[in-house]
mmCIF file of the N, C-alpha and C atoms, coordinates in Angstrom:
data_MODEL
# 
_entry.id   MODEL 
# 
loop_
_atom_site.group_PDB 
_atom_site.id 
_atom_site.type_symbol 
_atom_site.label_atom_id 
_atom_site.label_alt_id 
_atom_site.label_comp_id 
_atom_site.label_asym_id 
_atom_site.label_entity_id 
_atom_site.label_seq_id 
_atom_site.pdbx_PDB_ins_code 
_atom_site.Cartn_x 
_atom_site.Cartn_y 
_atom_site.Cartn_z 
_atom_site.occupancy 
_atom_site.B_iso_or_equiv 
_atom_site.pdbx_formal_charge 
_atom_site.auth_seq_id 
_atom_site.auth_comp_id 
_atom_site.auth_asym_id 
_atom_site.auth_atom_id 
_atom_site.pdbx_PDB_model_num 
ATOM 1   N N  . UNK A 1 1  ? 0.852   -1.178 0.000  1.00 0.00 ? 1  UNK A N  1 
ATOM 2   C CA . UNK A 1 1  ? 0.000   0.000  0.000  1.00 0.00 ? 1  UNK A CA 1 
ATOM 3   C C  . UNK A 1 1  ? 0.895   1.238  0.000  1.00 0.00 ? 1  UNK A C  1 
ATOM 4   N N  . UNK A 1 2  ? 0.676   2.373  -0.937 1.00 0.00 ? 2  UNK A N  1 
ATOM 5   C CA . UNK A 1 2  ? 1.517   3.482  -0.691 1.00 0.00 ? 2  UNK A CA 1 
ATOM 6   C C  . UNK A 1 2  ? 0.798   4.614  -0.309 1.00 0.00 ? 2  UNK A C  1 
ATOM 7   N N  . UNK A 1 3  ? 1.865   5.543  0.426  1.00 0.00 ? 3  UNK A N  1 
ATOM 8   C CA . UNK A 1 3  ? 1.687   5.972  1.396  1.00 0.00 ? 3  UNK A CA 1 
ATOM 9   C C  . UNK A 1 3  ? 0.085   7.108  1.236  1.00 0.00 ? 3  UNK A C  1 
ATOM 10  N N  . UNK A 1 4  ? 0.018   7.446  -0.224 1.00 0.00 ? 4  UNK A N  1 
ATOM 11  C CA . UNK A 1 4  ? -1.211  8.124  -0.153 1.00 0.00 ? 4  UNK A CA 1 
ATOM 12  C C  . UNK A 1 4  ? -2.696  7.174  -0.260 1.00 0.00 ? 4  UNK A C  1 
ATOM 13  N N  . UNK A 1 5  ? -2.199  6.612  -0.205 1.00 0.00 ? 5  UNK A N  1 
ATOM 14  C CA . UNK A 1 5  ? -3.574  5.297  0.097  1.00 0.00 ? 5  UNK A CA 1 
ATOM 15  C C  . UNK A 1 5  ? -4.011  4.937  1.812  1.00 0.00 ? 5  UNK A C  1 
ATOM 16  N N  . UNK A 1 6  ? -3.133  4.760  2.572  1.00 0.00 ? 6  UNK A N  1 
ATOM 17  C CA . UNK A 1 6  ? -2.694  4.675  3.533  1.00 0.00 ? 6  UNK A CA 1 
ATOM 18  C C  . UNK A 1 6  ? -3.281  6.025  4.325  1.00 0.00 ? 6  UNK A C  1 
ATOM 19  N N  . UNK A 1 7  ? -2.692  7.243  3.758  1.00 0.00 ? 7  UNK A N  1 
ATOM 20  C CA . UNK A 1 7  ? -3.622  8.498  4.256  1.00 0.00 ? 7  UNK A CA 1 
ATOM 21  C C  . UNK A 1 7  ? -4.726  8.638  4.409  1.00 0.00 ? 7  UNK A C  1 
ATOM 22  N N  . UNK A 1 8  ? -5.335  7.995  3.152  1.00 0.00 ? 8  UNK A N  1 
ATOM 23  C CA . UNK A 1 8  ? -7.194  8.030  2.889  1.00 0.00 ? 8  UNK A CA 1 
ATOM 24  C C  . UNK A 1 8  ? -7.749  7.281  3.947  1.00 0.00 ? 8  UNK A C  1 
ATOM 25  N N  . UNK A 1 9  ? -7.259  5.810  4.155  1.00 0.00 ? 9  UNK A N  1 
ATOM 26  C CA . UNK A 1 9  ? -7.540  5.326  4.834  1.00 0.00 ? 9  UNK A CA 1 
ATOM 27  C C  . UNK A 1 9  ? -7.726  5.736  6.826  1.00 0.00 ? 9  UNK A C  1 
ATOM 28  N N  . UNK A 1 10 ? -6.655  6.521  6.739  1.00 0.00 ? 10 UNK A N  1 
ATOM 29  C CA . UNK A 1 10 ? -6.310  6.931  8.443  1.00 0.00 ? 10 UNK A CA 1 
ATOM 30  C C  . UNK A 1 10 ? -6.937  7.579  8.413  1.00 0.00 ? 10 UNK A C  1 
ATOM 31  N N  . UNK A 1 11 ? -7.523  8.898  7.071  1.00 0.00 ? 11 UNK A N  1 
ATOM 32  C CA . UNK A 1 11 ? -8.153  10.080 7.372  1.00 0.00 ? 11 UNK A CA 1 
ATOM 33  C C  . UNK A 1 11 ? -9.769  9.346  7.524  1.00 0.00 ? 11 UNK A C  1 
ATOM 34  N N  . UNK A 1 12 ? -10.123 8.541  7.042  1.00 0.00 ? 12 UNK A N  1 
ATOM 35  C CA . UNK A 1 12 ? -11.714 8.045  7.002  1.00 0.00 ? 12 UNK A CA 1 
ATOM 36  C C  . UNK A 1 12 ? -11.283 8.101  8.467  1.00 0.00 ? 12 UNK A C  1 
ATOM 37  N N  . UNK A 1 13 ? -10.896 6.456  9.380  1.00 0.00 ? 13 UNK A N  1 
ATOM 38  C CA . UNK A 1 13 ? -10.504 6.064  10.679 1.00 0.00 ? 13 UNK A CA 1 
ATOM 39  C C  . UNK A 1 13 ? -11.227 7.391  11.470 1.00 0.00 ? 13 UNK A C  1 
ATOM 40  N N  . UNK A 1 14 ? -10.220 7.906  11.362 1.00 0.00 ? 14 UNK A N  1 
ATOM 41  C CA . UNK A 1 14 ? -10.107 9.538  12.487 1.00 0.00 ? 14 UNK A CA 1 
ATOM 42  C C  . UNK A 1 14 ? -11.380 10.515 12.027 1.00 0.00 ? 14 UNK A C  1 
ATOM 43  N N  . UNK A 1 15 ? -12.173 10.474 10.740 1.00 0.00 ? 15 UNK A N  1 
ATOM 44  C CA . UNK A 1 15 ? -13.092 11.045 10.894 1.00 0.00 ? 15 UNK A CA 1 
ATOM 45  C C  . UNK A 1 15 ? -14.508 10.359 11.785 1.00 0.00 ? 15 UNK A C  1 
ATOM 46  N N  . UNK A 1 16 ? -14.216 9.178  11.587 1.00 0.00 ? 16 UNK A N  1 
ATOM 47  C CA . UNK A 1 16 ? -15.118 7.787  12.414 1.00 0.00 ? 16 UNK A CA 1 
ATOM 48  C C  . UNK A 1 16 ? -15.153 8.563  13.621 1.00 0.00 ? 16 UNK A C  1 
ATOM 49  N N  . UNK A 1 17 ? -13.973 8.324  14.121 1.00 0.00 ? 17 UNK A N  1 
ATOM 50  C CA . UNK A 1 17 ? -13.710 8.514  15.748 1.00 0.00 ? 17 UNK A CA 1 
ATOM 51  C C  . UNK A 1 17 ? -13.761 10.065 15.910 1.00 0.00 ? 17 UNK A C  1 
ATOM 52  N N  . UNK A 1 18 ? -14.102 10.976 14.828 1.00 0.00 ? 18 UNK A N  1 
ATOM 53  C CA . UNK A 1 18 ? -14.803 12.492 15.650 1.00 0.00 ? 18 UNK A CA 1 
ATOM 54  C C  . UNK A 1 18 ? -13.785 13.424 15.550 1.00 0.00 ? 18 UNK A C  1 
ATOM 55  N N  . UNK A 1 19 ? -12.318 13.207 14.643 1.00 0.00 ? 19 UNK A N  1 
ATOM 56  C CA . UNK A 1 19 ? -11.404 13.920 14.731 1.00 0.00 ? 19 UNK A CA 1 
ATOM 57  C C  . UNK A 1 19 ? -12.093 15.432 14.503 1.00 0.00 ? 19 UNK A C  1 
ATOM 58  N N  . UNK A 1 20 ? -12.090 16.682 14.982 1.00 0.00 ? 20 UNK A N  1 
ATOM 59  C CA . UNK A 1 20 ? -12.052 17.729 13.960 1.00 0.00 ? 20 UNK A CA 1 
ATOM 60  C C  . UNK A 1 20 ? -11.827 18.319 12.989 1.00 0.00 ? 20 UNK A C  1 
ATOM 61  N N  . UNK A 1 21 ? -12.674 18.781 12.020 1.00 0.00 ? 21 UNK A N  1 
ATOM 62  C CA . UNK A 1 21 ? -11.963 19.087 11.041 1.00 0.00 ? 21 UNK A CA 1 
ATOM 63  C C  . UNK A 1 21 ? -10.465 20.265 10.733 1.00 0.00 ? 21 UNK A C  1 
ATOM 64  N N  . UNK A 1 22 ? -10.480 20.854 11.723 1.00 0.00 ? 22 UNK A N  1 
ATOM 65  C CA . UNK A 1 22 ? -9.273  21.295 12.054 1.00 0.00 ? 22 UNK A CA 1 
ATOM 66  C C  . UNK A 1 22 ? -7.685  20.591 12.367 1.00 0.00 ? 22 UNK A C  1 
ATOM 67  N N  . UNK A 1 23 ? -8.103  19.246 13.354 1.00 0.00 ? 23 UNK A N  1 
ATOM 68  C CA . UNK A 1 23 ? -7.032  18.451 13.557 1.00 0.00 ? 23 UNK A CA 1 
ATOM 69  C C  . UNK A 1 23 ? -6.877  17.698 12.368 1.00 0.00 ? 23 UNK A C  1 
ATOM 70  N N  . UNK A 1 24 ? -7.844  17.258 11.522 1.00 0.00 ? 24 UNK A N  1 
ATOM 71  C CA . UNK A 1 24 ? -7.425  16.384 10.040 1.00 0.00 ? 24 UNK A CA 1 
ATOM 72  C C  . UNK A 1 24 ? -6.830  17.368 9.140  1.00 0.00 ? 24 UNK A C  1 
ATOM 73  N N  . UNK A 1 25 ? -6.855  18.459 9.306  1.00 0.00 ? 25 UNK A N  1 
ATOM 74  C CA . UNK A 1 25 ? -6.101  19.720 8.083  1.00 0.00 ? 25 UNK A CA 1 
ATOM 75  C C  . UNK A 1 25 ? -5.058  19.805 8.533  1.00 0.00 ? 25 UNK A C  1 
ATOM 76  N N  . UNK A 1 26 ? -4.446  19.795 10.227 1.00 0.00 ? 26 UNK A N  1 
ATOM 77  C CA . UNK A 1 26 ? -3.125  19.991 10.304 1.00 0.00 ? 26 UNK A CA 1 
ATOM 78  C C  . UNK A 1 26 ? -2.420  18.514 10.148 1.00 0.00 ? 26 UNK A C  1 
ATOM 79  N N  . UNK A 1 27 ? -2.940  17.166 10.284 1.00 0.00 ? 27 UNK A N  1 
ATOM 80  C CA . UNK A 1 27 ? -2.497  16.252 10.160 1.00 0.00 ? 27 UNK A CA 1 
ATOM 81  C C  . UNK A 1 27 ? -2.306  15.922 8.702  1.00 0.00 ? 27 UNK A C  1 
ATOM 82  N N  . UNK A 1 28 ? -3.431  16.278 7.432  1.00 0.00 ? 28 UNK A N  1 
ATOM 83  C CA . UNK A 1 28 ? -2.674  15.868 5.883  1.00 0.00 ? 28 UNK A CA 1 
ATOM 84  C C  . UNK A 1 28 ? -1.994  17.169 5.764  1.00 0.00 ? 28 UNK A C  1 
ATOM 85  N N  . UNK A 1 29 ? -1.663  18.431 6.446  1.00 0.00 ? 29 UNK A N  1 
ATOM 86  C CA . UNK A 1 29 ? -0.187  19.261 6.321  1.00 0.00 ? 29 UNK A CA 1 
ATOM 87  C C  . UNK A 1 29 ? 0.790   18.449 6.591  1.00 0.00 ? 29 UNK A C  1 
ATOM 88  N N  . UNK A 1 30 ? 0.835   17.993 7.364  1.00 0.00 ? 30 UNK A N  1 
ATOM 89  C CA . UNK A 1 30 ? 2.064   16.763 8.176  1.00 0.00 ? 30 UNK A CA 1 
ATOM 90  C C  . UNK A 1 30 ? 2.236   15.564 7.237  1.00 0.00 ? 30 UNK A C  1 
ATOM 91  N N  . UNK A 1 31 ? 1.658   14.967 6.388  1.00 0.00 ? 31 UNK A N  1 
ATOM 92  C CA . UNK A 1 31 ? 1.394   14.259 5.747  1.00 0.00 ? 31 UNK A CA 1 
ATOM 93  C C  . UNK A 1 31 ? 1.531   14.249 3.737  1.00 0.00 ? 31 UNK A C  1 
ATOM 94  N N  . UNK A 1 32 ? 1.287   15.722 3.810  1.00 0.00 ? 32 UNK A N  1 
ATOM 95  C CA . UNK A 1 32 ? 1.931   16.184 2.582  1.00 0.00 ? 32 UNK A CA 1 
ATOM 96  C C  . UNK A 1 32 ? 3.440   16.550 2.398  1.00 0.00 ? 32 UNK A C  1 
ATOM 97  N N  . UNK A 1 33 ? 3.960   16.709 3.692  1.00 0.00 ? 33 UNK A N  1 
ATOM 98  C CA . UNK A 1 33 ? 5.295   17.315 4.272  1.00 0.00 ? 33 UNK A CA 1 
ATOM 99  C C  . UNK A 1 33 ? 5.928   16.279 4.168  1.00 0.00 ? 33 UNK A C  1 
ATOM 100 N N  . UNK A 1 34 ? 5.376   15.091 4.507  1.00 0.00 ? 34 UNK A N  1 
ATOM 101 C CA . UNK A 1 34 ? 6.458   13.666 4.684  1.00 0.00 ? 34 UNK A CA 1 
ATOM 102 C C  . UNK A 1 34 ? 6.278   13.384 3.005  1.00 0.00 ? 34 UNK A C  1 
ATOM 103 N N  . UNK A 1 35 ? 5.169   13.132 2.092  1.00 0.00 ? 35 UNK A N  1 
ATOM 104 C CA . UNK A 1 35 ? 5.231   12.687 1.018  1.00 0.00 ? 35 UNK A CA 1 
ATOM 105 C C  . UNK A 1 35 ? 5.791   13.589 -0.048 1.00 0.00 ? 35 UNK A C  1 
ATOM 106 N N  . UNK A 1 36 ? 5.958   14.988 0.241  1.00 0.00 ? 36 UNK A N  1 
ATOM 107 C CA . UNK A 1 36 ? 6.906   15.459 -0.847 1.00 0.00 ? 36 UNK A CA 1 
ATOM 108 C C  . UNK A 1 36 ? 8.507   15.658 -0.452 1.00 0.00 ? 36 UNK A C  1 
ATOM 109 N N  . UNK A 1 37 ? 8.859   15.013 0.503  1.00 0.00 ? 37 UNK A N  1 
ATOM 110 C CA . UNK A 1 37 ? 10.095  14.651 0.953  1.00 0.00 ? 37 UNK A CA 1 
ATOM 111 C C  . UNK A 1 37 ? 10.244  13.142 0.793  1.00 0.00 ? 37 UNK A C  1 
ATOM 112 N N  . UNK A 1 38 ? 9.741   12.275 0.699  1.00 0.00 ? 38 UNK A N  1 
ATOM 113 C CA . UNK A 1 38 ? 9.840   10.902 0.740  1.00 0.00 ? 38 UNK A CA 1 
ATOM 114 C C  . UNK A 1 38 ? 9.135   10.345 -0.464 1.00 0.00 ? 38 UNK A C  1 
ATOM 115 N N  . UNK A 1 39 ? 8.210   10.882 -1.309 1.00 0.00 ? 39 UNK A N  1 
ATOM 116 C CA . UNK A 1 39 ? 7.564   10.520 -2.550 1.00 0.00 ? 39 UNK A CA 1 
ATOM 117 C C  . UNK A 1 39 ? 6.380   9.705  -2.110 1.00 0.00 ? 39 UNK A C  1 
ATOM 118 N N  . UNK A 1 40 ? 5.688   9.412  -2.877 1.00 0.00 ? 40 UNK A N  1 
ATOM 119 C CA . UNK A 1 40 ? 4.438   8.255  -2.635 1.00 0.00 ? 40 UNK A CA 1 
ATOM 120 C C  . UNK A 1 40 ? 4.886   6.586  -2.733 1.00 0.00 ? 40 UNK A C  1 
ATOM 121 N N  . UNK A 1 41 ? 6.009   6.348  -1.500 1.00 0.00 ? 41 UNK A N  1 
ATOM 122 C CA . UNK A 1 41 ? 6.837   5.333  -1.139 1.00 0.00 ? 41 UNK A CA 1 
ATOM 123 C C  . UNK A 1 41 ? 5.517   3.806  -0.869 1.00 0.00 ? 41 UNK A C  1 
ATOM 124 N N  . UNK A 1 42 ? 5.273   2.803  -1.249 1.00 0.00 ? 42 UNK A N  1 
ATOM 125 C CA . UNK A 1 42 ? 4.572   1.752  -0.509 1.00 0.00 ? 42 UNK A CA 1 
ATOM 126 C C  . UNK A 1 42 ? 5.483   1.501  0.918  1.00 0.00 ? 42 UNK A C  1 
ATOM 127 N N  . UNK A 1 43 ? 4.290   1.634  1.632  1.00 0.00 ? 43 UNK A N  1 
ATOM 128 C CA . UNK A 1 43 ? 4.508   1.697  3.117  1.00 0.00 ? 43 UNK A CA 1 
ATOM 129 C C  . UNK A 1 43 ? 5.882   0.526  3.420  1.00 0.00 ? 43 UNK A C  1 
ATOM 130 N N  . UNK A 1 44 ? 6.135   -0.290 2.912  1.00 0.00 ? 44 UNK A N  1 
ATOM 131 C CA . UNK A 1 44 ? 7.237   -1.176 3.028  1.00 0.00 ? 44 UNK A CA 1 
ATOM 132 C C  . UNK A 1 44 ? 8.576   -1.149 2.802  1.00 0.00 ? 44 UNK A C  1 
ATOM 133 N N  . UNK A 1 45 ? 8.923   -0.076 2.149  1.00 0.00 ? 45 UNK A N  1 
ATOM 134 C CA . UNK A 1 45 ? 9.784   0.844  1.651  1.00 0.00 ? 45 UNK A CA 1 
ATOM 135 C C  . UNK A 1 45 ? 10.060  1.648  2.981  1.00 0.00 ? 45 UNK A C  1 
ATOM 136 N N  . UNK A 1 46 ? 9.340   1.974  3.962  1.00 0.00 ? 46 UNK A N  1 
ATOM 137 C CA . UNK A 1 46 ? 9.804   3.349  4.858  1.00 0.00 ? 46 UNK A CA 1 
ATOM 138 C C  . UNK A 1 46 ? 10.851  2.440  6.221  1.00 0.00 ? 46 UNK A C  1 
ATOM 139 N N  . UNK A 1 47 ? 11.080  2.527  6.248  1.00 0.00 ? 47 UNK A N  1 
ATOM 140 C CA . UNK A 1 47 ? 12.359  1.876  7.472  1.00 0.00 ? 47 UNK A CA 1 
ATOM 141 C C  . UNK A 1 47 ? 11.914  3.464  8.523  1.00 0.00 ? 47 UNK A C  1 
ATOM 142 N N  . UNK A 1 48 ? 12.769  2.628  9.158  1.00 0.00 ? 48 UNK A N  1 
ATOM 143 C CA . UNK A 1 48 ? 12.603  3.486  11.125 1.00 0.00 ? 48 UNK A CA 1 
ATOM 144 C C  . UNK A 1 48 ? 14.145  4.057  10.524 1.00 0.00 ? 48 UNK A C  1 
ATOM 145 N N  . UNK A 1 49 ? 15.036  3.697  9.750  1.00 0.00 ? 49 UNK A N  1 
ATOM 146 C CA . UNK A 1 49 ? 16.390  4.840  9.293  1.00 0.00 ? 49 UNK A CA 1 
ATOM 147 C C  . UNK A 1 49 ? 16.020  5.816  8.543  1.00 0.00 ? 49 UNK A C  1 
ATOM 148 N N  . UNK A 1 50 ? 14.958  5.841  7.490  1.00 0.00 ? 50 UNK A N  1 
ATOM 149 C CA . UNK A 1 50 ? 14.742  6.507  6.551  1.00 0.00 ? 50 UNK A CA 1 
ATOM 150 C C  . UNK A 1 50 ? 13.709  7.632  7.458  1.00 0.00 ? 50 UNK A C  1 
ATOM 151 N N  . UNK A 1 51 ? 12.985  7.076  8.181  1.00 0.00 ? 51 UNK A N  1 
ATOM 152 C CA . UNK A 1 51 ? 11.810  8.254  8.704  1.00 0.00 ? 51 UNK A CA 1 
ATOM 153 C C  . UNK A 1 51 ? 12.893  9.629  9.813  1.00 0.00 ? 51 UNK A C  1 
ATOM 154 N N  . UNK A 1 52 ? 14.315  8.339  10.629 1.00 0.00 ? 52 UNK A N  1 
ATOM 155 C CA . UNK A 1 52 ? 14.594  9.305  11.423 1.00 0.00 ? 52 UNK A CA 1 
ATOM 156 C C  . UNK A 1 52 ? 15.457  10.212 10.292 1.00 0.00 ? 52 UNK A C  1 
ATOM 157 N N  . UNK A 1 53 ? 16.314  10.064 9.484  1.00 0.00 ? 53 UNK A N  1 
ATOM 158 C CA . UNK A 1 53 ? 16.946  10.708 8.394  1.00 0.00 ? 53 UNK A CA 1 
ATOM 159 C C  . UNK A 1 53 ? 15.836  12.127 8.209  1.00 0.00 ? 53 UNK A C  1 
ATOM 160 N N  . UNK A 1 54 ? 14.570  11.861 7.935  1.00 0.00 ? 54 UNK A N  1 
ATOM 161 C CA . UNK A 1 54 ? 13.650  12.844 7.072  1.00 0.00 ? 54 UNK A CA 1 
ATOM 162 C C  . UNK A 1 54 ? 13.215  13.718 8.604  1.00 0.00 ? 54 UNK A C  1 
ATOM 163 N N  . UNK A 1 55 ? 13.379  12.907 9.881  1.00 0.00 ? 55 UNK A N  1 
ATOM 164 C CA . UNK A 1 55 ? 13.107  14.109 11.041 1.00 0.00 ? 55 UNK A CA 1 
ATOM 165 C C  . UNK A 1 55 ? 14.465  14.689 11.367 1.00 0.00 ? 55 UNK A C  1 
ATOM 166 N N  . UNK A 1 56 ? 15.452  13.973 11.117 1.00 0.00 ? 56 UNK A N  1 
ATOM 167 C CA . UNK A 1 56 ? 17.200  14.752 11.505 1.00 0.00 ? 56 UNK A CA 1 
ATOM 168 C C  . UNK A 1 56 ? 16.900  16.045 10.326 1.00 0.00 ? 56 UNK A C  1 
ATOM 169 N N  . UNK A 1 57 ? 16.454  15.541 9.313  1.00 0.00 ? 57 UNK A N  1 
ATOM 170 C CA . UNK A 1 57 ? 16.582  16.947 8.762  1.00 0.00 ? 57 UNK A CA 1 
ATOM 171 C C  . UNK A 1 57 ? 15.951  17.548 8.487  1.00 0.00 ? 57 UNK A C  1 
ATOM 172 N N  . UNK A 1 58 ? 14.828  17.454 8.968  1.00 0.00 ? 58 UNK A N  1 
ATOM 173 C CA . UNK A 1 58 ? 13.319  18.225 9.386  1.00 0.00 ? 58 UNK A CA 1 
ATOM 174 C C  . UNK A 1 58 ? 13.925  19.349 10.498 1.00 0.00 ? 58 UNK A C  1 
ATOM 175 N N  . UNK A 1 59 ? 14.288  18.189 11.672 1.00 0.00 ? 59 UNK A N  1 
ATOM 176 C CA . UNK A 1 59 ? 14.747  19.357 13.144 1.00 0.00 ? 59 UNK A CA 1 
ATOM 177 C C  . UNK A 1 59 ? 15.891  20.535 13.012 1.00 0.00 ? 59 UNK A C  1 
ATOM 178 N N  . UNK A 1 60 ? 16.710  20.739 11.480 1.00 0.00 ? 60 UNK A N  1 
ATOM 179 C CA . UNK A 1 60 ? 17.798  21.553 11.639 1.00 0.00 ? 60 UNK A CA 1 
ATOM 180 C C  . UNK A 1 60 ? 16.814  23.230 11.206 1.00 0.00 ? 60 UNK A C  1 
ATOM 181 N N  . UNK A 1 61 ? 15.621  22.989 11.160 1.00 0.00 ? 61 UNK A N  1 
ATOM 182 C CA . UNK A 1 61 ? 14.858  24.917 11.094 1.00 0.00 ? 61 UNK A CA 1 
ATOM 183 C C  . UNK A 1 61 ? 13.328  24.571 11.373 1.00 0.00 ? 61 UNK A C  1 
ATOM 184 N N  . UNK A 1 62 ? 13.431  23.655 12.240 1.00 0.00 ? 62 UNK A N  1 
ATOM 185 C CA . UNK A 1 62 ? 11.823  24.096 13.055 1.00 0.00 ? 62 UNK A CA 1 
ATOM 186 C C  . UNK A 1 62 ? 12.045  23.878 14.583 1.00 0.00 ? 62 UNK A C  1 
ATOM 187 N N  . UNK A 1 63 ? 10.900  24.372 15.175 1.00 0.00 ? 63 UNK A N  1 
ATOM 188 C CA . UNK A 1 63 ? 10.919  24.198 16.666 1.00 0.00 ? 63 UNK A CA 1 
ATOM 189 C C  . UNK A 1 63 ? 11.169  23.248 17.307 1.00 0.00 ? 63 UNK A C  1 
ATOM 190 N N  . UNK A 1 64 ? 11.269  22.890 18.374 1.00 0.00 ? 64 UNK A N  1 
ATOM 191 C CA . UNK A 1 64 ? 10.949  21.891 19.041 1.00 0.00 ? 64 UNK A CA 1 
ATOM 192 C C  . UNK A 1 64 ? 9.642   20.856 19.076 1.00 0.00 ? 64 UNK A C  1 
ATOM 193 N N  . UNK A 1 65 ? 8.627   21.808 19.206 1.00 0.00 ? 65 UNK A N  1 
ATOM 194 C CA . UNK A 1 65 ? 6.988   21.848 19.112 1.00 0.00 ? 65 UNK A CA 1 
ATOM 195 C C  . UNK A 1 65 ? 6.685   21.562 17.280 1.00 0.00 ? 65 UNK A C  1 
ATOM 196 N N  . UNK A 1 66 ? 7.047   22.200 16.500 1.00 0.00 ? 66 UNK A N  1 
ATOM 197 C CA . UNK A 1 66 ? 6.690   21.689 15.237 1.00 0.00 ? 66 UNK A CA 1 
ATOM 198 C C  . UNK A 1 66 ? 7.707   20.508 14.963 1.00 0.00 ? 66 UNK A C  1 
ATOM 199 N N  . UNK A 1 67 ? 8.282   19.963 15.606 1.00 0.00 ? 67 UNK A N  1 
ATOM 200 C CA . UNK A 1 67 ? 9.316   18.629 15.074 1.00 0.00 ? 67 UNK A CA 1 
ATOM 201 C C  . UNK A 1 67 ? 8.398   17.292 15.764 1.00 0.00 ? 67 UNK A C  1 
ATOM 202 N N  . UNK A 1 68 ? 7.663   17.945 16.967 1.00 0.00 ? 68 UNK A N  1 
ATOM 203 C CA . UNK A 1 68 ? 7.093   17.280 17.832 1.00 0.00 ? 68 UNK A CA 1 
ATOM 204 C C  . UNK A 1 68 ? 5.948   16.721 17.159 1.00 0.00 ? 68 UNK A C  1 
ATOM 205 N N  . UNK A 1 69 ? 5.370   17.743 16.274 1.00 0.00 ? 69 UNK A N  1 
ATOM 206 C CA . UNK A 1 69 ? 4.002   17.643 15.291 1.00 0.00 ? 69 UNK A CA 1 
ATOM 207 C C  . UNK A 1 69 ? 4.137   16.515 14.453 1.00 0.00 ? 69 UNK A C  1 
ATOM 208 N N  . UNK A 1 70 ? 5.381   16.164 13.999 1.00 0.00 ? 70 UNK A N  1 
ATOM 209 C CA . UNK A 1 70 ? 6.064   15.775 12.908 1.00 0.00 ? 70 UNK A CA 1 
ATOM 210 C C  . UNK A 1 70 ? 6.500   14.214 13.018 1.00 0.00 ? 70 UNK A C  1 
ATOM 211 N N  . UNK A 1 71 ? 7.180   14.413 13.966 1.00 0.00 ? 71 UNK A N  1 
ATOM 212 C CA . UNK A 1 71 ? 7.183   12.893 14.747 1.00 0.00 ? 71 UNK A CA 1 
ATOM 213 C C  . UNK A 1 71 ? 5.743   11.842 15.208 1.00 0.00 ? 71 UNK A C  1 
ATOM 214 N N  . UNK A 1 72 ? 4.905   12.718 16.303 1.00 0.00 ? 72 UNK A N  1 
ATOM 215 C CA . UNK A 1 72 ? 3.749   12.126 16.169 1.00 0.00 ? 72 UNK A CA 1 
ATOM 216 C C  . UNK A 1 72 ? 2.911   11.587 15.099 1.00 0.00 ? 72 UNK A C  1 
ATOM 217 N N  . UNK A 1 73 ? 3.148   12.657 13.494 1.00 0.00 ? 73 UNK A N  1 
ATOM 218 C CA . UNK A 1 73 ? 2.382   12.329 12.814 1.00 0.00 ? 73 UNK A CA 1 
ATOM 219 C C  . UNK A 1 73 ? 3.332   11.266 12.260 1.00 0.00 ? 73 UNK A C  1 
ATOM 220 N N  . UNK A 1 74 ? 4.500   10.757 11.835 1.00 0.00 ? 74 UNK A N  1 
ATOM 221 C CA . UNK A 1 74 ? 4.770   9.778  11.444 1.00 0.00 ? 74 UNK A CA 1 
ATOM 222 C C  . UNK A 1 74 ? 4.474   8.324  12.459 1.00 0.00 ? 74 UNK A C  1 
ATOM 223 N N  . UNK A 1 75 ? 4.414   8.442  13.593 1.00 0.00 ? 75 UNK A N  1 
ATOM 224 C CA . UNK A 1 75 ? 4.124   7.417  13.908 1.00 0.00 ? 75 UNK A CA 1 
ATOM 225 C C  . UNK A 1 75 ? 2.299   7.240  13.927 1.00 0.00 ? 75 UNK A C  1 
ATOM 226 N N  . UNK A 1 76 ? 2.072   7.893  14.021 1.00 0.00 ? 76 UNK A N  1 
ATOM 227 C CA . UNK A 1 76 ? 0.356   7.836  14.141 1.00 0.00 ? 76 UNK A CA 1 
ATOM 228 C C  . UNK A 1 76 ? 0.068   6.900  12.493 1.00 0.00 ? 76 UNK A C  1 
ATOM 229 N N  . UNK A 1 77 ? 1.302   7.039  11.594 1.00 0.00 ? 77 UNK A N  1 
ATOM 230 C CA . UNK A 1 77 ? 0.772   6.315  10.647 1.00 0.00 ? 77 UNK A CA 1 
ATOM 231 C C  . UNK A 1 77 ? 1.212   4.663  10.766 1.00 0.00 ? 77 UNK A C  1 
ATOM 232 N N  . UNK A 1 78 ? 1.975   4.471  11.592 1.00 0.00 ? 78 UNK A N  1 
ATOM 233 C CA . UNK A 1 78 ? 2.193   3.123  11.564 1.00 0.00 ? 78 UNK A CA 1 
ATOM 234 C C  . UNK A 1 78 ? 1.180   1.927  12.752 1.00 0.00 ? 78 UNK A C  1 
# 
């Protein structure tokens, strides 16, 4: 499954369970952020080296708090 398939899917999930539509807009920001840095990879392709690589160099010009955003949302997809 690649990774924008995978999105559709989490975004239905989380609308089920009542997400806001506010929290699903900042989560496919987070989500467009990983796929135009990483491409539309099948989920089997992403290694735990490759995701920390794309947050090592995520964290060298954002906050603490937006790296934090960033991290959660990659794991929220696994």
């Amino acid at each position: 499954m690649i990774l924008s398939e995978l999105w559709r899917l989490y975004e239905t999930d989380k609308r089920i369970q009542g997400f806001s539509p506010k929290t699903l807009k900042a989560y496919a920001l987070q989500h467009k952020m990983l796929m135009k840095e990483l491409g539309d990879l099948d989920i089997t392709e992403i290694t735990l080296t490759l995701l920390k690589e794309y947050l090592a160099k995520q964290s060298n010009r954002l906050k603490p708090s937006s790296l934090g955003h960033r991290i959660r949302s990659a794991i929220s997809l696994s």
